[in-house]
Every structure is written in C-alpha cells, then in structure tokens.
N, C-alpha and C positions, 0 to 999 in steps of 0.2 A: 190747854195752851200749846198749842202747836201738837203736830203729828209725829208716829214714831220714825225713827231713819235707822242709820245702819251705824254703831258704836265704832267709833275712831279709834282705831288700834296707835299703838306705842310706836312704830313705824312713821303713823304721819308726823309723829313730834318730834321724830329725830333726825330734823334739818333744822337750819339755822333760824335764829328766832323768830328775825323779822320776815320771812318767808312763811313761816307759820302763822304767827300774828295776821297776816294780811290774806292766811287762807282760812283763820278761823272766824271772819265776817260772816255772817249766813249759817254756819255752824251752829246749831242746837247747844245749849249750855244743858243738861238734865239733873235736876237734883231730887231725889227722894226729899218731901219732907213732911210736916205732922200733919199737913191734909193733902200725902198724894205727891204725884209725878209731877212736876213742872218742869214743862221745855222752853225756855225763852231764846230768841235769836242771839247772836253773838253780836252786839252793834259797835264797839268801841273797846281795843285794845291797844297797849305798848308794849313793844319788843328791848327786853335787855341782853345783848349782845355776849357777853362774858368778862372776862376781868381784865379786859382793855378798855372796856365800856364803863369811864368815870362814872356813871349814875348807877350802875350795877352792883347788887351788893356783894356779891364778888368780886369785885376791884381790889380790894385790899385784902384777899384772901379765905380759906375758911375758917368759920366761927361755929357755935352751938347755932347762934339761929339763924345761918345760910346754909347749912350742911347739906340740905336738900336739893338745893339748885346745884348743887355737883355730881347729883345722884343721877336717875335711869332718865330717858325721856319717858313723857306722857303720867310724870309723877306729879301730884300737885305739893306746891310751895307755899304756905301759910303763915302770915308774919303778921306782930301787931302794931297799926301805923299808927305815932303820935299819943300812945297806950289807950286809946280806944276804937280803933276800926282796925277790922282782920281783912287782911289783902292777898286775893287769892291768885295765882301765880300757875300758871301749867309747865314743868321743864323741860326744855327743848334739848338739840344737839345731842355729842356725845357722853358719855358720862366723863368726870374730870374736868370739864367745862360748865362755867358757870353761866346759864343761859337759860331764861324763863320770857315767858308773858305774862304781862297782868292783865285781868281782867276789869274793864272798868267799866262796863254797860253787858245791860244782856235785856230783851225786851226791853219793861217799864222801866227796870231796876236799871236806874241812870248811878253811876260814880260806883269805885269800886268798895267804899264803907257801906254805901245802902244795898249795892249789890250781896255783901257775905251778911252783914242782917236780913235782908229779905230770905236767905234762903236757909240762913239758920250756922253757915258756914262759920267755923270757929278754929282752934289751932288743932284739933284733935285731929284734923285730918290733911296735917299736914305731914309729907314723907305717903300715903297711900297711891295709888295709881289711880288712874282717870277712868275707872271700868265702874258697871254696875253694881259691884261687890263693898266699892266703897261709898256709894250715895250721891256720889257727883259723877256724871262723865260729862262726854262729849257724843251730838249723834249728827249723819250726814244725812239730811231730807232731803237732799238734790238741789238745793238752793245756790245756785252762781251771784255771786258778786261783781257787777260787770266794772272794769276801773274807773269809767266816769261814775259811781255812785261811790266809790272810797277817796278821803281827804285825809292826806298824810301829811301829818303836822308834830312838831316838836314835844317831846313827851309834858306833860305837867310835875310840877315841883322838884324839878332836879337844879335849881339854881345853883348849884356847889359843884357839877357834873361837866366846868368849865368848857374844850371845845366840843363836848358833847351837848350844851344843854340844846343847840338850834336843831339837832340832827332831828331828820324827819321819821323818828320811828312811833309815833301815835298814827294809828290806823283805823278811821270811824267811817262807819254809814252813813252815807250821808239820806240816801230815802229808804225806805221801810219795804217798799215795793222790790220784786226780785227782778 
C-alpha cells in the first residue's frame, strides 16, 4: 500500500497547526502492524490551534489526559473519544502550546475511530514521537496537494466550541489523484 518516501522529521511539525494539517494531505500515514507496513495517504484532517481555540483541549488548560499536546512537536497525542474510539492526534508548534491535528482519514480508513482500529492504534502510544521506532510515523513520497483538490470546512463535533465551531480548520482531499 503505497511506496516508501522519506520520514518527516519533528521540524515539519513545528509550525502552526493548521498549516501542518493542510500540508499533511498527501503525506503517507506509516504504521507497523500485525501483518506488515501500511502507508495510507493522509486524506482528511483538523487543526486545533491552542488554548485560545475553544474546541481545543487545551483551552481550559493542562490535565492528565492533554499533557501531551503541550509537549515536543511531531509527538503523537492519543485520547479516548466517547470511551470508545482512540483519536490520534500529531503535536504541532512549540512546546507549552497546546496544538495538534487529528487525524480523521488516511486511505480507506475513513473517520478517525475506524482509522486507530484499523491500525491497531491505542493509548500506549500516546506521548511517543512520530519516527519509525515507535510504529506510527509520517513519510513524504513526493505527493503535492494542489489547493483546488483541498476543501476546508468547519471542524466536526465541536458544537460547544462557540465562535469557533464555523472556523474553517477541517482539511480533506477532495480527489484521490495527485
């Protein structure tokens, strides 16, 4: 499933979120799992800003289970949504700022509960970096996302996230084709 590319260093994660988000379209998702390598395309993510960003779970500061998104960039953040689907999260910006993407498509794996089922993704690997050592990265196969194929739309399920919920930080493919 897809070709190998060249592993995204900690660097490209550490700018603002939704500039990340919208360069991680085309981006390889790589996960080790119990049969083998899988690279799926990155098709469908939201950018959470930091703790001025009502839908962010850092808005209201840190906890036990956002500690992570205040941590390094290129680290993954792992939370469990609605106490059954695990929502996998890359941390952007600097550290002290709370700023990630969630991942909600990658190839088939459409939404981000079927996405960390499909790949096996759970909370153990949350707080790890985005590299080969920890069984998820990220890889660059040379794939451009040209902007008429990206549709930036209002994230999903933040109705609480007041003059945030219309902002346009959901970032999807819209064709398959590069």
């Amino acid at each position: 499933m897809g070709s190998e590319g060249v592993v995204l260093p900690a660097a490209f994660f550490d700018r603002p979120a939704d500039r990340v988000a919208r360069h991680l379209l085309g981006k390889q998702l790589v996960a080790r799992t119990a049969s083998g390598v899988v690279r799926l395309p990155v098709t469908e993510v939201e950018a959470y800003l930091g703790s001025h960003d009502l839908a962010c779970h850092g808005s209201r500061g840190m906890t036990k289970r956002n500690a992570t998104m205040f941590g390094p960039a290129g680290s993954w953040y792992v939370y469990l949504c609605y106490g059954m689907h695990w929502m996998l999260n890359i941390v952007t910006g600097k550290p002290g700022v709370p700023a990630a993407v969630l991942l909600r498509g990658a190839g088939h794996l459409t939404g981000p509960g079927r996405l960390t089922k499909g790949l096996g993704i759970d909370r153990t690997l949350d707080g790890a970096e985005a590299v080969p050592a920890s069984g998820v990265w990220f890889e660059d196969a040379g794939v451009r996302v040209p902007p008429r194929q990206i549709a930036r739309t209002p994230r999903i399920g933040i109705g609480y996230a007041g003059e945030w919920v219309e902002k346009p930080l959901r970032f999807v493919r819209e064709s398959a084709s590069p």
